[in-house]
Structures are given as C-alpha cells and as structure tokens.
N, C-alpha and C positions, 0 to 999 in steps of 0.2 A: 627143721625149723622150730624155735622155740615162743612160745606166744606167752606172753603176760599178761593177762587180763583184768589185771592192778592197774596200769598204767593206760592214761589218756587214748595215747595210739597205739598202734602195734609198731614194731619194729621187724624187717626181714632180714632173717638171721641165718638162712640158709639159701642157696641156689634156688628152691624151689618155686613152680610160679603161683601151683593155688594158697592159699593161707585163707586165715581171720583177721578182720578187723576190727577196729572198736572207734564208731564215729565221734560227732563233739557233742551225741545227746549220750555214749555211756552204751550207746546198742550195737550191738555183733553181728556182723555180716562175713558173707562169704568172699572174695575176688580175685580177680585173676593180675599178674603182676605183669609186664612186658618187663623186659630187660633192653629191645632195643630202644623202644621209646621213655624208660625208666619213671614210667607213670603208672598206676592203675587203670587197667584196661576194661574189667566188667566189675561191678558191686553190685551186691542184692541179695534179698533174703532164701535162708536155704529154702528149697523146695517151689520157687519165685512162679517155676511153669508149672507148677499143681495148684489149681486153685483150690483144694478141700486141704493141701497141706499149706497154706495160707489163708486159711479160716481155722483152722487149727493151730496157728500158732499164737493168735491175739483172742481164742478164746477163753473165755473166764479171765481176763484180765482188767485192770480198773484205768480210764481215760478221763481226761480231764477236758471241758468242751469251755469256751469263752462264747460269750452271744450275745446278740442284742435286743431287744423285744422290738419286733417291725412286722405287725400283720400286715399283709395275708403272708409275708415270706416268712417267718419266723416269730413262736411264741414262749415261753416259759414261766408257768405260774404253779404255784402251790405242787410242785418237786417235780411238777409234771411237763413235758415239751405237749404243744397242742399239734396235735396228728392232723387237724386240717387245715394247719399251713402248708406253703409247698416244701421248706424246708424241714419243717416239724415230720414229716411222714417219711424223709430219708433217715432222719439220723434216729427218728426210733425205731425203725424198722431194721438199722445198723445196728444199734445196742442190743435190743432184743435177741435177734442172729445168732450173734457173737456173747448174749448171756456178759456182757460188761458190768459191771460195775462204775458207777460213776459221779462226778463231779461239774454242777453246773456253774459257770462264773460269772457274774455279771458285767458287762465291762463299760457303765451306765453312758452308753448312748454313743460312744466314740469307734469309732470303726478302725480306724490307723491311720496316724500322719506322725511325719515327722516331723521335729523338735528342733531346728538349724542351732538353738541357745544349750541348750544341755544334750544335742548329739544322740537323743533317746527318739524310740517310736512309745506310743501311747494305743491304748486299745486294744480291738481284739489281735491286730497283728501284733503288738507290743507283746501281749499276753502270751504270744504263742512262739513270737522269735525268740523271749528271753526265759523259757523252757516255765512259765507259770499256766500251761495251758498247752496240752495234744494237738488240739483242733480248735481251730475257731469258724463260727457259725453266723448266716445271716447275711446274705445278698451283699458277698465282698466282692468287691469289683475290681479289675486285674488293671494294676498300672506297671508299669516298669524299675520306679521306685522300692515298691513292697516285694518286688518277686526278686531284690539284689536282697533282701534280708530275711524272707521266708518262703515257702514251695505252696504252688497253688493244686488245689486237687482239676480231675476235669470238672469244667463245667458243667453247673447245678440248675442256672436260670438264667434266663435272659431279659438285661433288662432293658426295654424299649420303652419310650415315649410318643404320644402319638398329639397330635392336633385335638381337644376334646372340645365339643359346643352344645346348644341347646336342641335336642332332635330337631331334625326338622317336621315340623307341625302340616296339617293340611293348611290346603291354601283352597280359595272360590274356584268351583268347576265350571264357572263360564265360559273359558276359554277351551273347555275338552273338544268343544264340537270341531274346532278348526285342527285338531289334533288328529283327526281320521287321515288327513294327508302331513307329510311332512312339507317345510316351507318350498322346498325346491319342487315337489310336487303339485302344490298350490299355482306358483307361479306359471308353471306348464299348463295346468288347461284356466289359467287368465289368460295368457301369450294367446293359446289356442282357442277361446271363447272369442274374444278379439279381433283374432284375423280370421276365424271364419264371418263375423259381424260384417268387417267392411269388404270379404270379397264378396258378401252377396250384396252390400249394398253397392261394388260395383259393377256385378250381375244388373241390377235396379238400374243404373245411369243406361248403362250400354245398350239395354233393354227397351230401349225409348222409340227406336224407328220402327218395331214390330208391337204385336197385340201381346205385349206384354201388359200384365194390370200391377197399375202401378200404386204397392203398398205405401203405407206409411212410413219413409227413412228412418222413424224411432225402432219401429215394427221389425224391421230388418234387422237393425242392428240386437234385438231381444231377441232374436228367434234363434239363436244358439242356445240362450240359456232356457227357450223352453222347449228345445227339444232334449235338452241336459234336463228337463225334470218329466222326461217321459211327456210330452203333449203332443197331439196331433200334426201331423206336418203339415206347412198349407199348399195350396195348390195355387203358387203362381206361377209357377213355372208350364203351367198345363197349358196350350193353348187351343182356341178352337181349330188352326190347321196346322200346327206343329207345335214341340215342345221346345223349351231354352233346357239344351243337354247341358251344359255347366252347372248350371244354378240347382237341375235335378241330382247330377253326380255330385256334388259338393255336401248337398243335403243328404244323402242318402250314408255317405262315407262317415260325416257326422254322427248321424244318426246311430249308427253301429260303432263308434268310438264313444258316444256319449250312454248306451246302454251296459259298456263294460264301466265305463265312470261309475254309472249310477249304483249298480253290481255290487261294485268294488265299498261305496261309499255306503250305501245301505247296512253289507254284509260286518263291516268295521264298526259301524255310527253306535249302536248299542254297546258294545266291548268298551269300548272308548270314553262314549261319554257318562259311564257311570262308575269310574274306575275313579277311584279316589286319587286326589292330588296331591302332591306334597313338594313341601320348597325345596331347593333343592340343598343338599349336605354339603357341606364343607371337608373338602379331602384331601386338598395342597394348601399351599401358604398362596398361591397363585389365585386358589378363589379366594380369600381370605385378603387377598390383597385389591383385587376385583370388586369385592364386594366392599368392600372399605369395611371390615369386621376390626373392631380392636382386640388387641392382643393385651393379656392380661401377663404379665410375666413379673421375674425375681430378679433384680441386679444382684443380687447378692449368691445367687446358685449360678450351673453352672448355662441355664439356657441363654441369657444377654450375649458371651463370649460364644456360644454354639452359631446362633444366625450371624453374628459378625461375620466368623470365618468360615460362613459355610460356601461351599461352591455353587449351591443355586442361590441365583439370584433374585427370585422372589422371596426363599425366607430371609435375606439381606433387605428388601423394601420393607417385608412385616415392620421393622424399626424402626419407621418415617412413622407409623402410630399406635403407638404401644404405651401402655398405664403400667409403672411400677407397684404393683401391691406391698403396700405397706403393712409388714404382721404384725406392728401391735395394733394396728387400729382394724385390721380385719383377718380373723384367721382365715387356718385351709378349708377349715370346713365350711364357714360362712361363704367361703368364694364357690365350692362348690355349691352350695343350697341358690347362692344367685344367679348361677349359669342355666340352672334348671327352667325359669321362665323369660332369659336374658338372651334372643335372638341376637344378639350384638357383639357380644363378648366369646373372644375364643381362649383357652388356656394351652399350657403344655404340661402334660401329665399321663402318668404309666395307666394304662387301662386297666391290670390287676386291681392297682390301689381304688380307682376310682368304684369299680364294680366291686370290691369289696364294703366301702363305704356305704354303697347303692344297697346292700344285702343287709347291713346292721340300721340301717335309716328307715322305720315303716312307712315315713310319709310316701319318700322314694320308691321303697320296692311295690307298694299297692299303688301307685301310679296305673293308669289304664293305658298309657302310653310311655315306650323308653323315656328316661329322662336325657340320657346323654345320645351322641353322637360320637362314636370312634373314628379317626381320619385314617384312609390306608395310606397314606404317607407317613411313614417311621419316622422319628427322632433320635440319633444317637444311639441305635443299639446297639449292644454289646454284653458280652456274656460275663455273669457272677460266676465264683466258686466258694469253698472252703482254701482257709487256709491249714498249712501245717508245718512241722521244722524240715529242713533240710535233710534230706537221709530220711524222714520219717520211717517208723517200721512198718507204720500206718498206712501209707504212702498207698502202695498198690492192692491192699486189701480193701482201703475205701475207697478207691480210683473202681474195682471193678463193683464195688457194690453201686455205686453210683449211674453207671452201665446198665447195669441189671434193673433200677430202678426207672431208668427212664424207657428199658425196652418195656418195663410194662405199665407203662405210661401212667404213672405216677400223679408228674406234673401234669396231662390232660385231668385226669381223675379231682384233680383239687381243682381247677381252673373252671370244671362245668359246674363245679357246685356252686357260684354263684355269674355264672359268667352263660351256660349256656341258653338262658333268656336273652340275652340282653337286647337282641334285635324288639322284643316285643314286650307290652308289661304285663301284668298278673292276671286284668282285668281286661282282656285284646277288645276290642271294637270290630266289630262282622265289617269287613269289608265292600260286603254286599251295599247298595247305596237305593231310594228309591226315587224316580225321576223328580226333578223338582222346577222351581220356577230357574232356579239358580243356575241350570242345568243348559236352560233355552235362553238366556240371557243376550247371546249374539242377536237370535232370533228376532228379539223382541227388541234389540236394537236399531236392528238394522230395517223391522215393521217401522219402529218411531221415524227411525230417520227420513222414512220415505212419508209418514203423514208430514214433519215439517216442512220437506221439500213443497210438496202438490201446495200445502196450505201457504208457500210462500208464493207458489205459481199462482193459484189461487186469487192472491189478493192482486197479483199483480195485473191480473186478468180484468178482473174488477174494475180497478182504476182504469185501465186505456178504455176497460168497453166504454166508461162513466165521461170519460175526456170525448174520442168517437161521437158521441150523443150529443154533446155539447157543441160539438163540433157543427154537427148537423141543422 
C-alpha cells in the first residue's frame, strides 16, 4: 500500500486493511478498512489506548482556543485565563499539562449561530469549524444544529436555572405556641375536650333522682380543660351512700390522657416557641402561583417559550402574571439589587451567576442575612461543553483530561468559593431568641378576649338587674 501524504485524502492502493489517513483538518491517523462493507471501520490516533502515549503526542505543541469572557464560567484578561472560573481552571490546567503553547481569540461575545443569508456560522463555533481556532471555550451549549458542523468534547458544566427570590425573612412568633401540636392534632383533643364536657354534663342531668350535687352546667362543661391544666378533680361524683361510677371512670380516664397532653405540650412549648420563624420560600412555580408572586421574565430569551411549552402546568399559569423587563430602562444588575428587599418578585436565573454577582457586590455579601433564595425546582438544564473540529487530534486527549478534572472536583472547588455560604450571611444572627411579649401574644389574646366577653356580660347584667328594680 502506497500512501501520499501530499494529498487531501489517502487513497487504498493495495489489498491491505490497516493504512494512514489524512482527515479534512491535514492530521494522520491510523484505521482499519472493511472490504465487505467498503467504509472505514476504526480511525484514531496511534497509540489511542495509551493514555501517556496520548499526552505525548500533543505535547509541546501550540493550540489555538476561541472564548468568550462570561464570569464565573470563563475569563481572559491581560494574556492570562483566570483560574477561578470554572472553565478557566480546566483549560489551564490543560495547557500547563501538555506545556502548549498558545493562542487566545476573542470571538466578541457571539457563541454560534448560523447565518440562513450567507450560509456561514459566526463565533466561537464559526472560529472552530472553519479551522481559525483548535477549540473553543465558554459555557457552549449542545444543539443539534452546531454538532452537524462541529464535535462537541464531554461535558464541562451544567447549565441549570432555578426559581430565584427575596430570602425568606423572619416573620412574628405569635403564632409559635399553637405550633407545639400540628392542626390535626389540635383538632383531637378540641373533639376530645368537648365530648368529654357534654358527657359529664350528661352525667349532671341523669344524675338528678340520686344525691348527686348538682354543679354549675358552665362548671361542667370546663372541667376538662382544668383537669387538661393539671387542677384538682372535684368530688361530685362522691356521694354520702354511693358513688356515680360513670362520672368517676370518665374523669379518671381524662385525667391520665390529659397528663400525657400536658407532658407532651410542656416538653415541646419551649423548643417551639422560641425557634425563629421564617416565611415560607418559594420552590415551584406552584407556590409562586399560590402565592400570587410576579414573575419577572425576558420575552426576548429563551424562558417566555420555556413555560409555554413546558409540561407542568403550573409554570404554564406563572404567565397569567408576569412583567416583561425592559433592558434598557433596567439592567440585570439593578433587577437583581431590587429582588434583594422585593418579597414579591420572582426571576429565572442560574444560581452560579447570581452567587457570583453576591461575592463581587459588598453591600450583598456583608448582608447579615442571605440575600437570595435558590428554588429546588430546576429550569431547563442541560449540559455545556467545548467545542472542537471533526476528527480533532485533540479530541480524546481533552475528552480525558476533562474526566480527570472533574474526578477531582474541580467544578465543586470553584463553586464553594463563592457559593458554599450561601444558606447564611457573613454576619449570621444567634438563633437563640429570648422570650418576649411577641412570643405570648395568643395568650394575651385570648386573656383580652375573655375580659371583653365578662365586661359585655357584665353590662348586660347591669341593665336587667336596673330594669328588675324598676320593675319592683
């Protein structure tokens, strides 16, 4: 077999099946030929299952990178890539390696699209499919379009969107004390305060042809809830020649279901009512819809068309009320700085971006409180990579380095540098709380409510006694 390696392709010039080739970037490779299916059957670079003879083959050689400037995923300033991006920390970690030599390109802000008028891509995939660029850099996102015209490496990052809102702030711990029981709990011993009330008061009726003493109907009907606060039991049931067994076994049974009550509610009531409150966060489109929160959104990207046709049907409602942000009259960063004390407003935006924003902003990061809220309902994610050309010889030499970087967690390593606060701020607040008026509020409500009641009895009492007299 005679090989050319002047010319474009190779030609098979003999029976044989191994040979060289020479692809449409100019690079030589090894593969295997079928004769019965008359295609090429394997291509790849020599030595492909050695990984040291494929770091060895693209060492000391010079690469040419296209990129975009987009912190936190990728930066390039004064010759330098900044190492704590997340993409910054693979590809110099790549160059370095491999002792490259190299070439930055700027590809001012265009990532890849194509051209329907002139039949061209533009950008960093332009850069790279039409051989002015090895690789290109910077949170490229995989369509089906780019990858008919250039080779994507494995994925580098991923890029998710989530629900963001104004933390949720404390709210009044008035209502902690009713918190010791959950509502359906509640519910059960009213049910049970209740119907122990009217079986003794129908103990009291039935009770009427014997030396039963006969209490006050109100009296009756209270005396659950005061043996529910630990008080003396009374002794009506006692008589001078026998006892009313009902009325003593009802009470007694009480009394030892109402002592685990009190147990239960004592042991709780501290824990409870000085635990700090907070509103609650917004985590679907479903609270957000609930809560009637406006959506802040872009007709002009790609989230308008996202809740259209998404399958749930609650971020389909988000729609019914939602504010177009207009950019020239308010950037992103002014939208973020108004979120910050804007219970009301929710956005859609990548957690990265926002937490990095949070880390260069001092007002934000010495906040004594998070500023934002992240929703655990995802938006659209989906995995970034690099691009590179078809055949690249690059190909699987940065495919495994890429591996390598993420087994040693790379991406976590850049992520907690401004991201593993974010639950809390610089400045945290003690949790700890000490009792206050705020605290007893039910208490002191439910004291008022019962002086307006008496003092409305009260008056009422007044007037008939005053009418009665007159009467007289």
């Amino acid at each position: 077999m005679k090989i050319n390696l002047d010319v474009p392709y190779v030609a098979i010039q003999s029976n044989g099946q191994s040979f060289l080739y020479r692809n449409q970037h100019g690079e030589i490779f090894p593969g295997v030929w079928s004769s019965k299916y008359s295609k090429l059957m394997y291509k790849g670079l020599k030595g492909v299952h050695d990984n040291t003879a494929v770091l060895q083959s693209n060492k000391g050689h010079f690469i040419r990178i296209a990129y975009n400037n987009y912190k936190p995923r990728f930066y390039f300033e004064n010759n330098k890539c900044d190492q704590g991006t997340f993409e910054g920390l693979y590809l110099c970690t790549y160059i370095e390696s491999r002792n490259l030599s190299n070439e930055f390109i700027d590809s001012d802000y265009l990532w890849g699209s194509y051209d329907n008028n002139t039949g061209t891509w533009n950008g960093v995939v332009g850069k790279v499919g039409y051989g002015n660029a090895d690789i290109g850099v910077t949170f490229i996102s995989y369509t089906y379009e780019r990858i008919q015209f250039v080779a994507y490496t494995l994925p580098v990052g991923l890029d998710v969107s989530n629900w963001i809102s104004m933390y949720p702030g404390k709210v009044s711990p008035a209502t902690n004390i009713v918190k010791v029981f959950d509502t359906k709990g509640w519910i059960a011993i009213g049910i049970c305060t209740l119907a122990i009330g009217f079986a003794l008061l129908l103990v009291r009726f039935v009770g009427q042809d014997i030396e039963f003493k006969q209490p006050d109907a109100v009296l009756v009907m209270l005396m659950p809830l005061a043996v529910l606060n630990a008080e003396q039991m009374p002794d009506w049931f006692i008589l001078k020649t026998t006892r009313v067994i009902s009325g003593s076994i009802l009470l007694m049974f009480w009394s030892l279901a109402s002592t685990l009550l009190t147990l239960a509610f004592s042991s709780n009531l501290r824990a409870i009512i000085l635990t700090p409150t907070y509103a609650t966060p917004i985590d679907t489109a479903q609270q957000i819809v609930q809560a009637n929160k406006l959506a802040v959104l872009e007709d002009s990207t790609w989230q308008l068309e996202f809740l259209q046709s998404s399958p749930n049907p609650w971020q389909q409602q988000v729609l019914k009320r939602y504010r177009n942000r207009d950019v020239e009259k308010q950037s992103w960063e002014d939208l973020i700085m108004s979120l910050v004390y804007n219970p009301n407003d929710v956005i859609i935006e990548a957690e990265d971006n926002v937490l990095y924003f949070v880390q260069q902003n001092p007002d934000l990061a010495n906040l004594s409180r998070p500023p934002f809220y992240f929703s655990k309902e995802l938006l659209r994610p989906y995995h970034s990579g690099w691009v590179i050309q078809k055949e690249s010889k690059w190909e699987d030499d940065i495919n495994m380095h890429i591996l390598y970087c993420h087994q040693a967690g790379f991406d976590v390593s850049i992520f907690n540098k401004f991201g593993k606060d974010r639950s809390v701020g610089k400045n945290p607040v003690s949790d700890q709380e000490k009792l206050g008026i705020e605290h007893l509020l039910v208490a002191f409500f439910i004291l008022g409510s019962g002086f307006i009641l008496a003092l409305s009895g009260f008056s009422v009492e007044v007037i008939v006694s005053k009418k009665r007299k007159y009467d007289v």
